[in-house]
C-alpha positions as CSV (number, residue, x, y, z in Angstrom):
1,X,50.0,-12.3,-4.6
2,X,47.2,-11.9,-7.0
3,X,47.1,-14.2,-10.3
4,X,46.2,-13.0,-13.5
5,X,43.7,-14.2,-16.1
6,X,44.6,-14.9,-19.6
7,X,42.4,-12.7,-21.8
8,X,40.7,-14.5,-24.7
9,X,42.8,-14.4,-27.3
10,X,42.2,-15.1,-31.7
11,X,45.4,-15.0,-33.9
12,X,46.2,-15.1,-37.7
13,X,48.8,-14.7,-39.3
14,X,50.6,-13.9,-43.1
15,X,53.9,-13.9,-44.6
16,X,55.2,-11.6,-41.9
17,X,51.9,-10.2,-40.2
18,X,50.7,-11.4,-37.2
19,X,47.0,-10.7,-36.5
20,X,45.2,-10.6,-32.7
21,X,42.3,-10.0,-31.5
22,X,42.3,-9.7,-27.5
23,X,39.0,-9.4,-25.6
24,X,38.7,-8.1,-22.2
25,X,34.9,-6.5,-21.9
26,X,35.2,-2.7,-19.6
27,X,39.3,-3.0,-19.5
28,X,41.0,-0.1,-17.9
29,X,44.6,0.3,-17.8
30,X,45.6,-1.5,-21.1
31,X,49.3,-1.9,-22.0
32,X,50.7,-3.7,-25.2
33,X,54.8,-4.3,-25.8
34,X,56.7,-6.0,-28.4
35,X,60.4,-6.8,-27.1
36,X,63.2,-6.9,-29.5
37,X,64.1,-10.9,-28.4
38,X,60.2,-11.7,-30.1
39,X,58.3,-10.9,-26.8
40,X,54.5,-9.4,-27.0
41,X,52.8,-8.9,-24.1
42,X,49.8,-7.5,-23.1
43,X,47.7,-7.0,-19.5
44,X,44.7,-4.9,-18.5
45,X,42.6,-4.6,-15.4
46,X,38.7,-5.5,-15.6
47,X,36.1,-5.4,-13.0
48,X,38.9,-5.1,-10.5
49,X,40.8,-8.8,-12.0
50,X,43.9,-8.3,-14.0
51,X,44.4,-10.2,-17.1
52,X,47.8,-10.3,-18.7
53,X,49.4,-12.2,-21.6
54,X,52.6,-12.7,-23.1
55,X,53.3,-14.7,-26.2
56,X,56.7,-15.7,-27.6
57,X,57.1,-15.0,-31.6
58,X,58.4,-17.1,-33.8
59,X,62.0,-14.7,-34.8
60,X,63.0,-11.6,-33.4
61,X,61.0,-7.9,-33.6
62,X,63.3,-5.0,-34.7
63,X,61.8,-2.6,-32.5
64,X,62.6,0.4,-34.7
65,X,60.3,-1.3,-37.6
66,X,58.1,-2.8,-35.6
67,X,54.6,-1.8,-35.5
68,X,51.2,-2.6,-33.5
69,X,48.5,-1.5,-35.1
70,X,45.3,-1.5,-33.5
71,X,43.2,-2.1,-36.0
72,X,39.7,-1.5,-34.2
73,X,38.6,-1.5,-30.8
74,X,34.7,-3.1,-30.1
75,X,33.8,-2.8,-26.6
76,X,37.3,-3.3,-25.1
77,X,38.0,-6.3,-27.6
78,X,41.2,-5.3,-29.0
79,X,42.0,-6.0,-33.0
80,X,46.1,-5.6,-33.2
81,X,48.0,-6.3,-36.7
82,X,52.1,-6.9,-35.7
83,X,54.2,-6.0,-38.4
């Protein structure tokens, strides 16, 4: 079984916005969840290698108000606002 890399990873946060900025350089395949029990996860393949993350949040994510933004993308480096 393959492992996965952890992507780098830069986080910020407000009052009740959580800021990330995920770089994988040349990703393919990129998926990004939010679960309702305060799950977000995110993996992408790169050069072959599979890099995959998963962070637990501080409270619960209504999934109906949730949001993930992505604020810009620069060369596969990913800038995502939770809200």
């Amino acid at each position: 079984m393959a492992c996965s890399r952890q992507p780098e990873v830069l986080w910020a946060q407000c009052s009740k916005k959580v800021y990330l900025t995920i770089s994988v350089p040349d990703s393919e395949d990129v998926v990004i969840k939010t679960e309702p029990q305060g799950i977000f996860s995110f993996s992408a393949v790169a050069h072959g290698e599979s890099f995959s993350l998963a962070l637990e949040l501080f409270d619960s994510v209504l999934p109906e108000v949730a949001e993930v933004l992505l604020v810009g993308c620069s060369r596969n480096t990913y800038y995502l606002g939770l809200v």
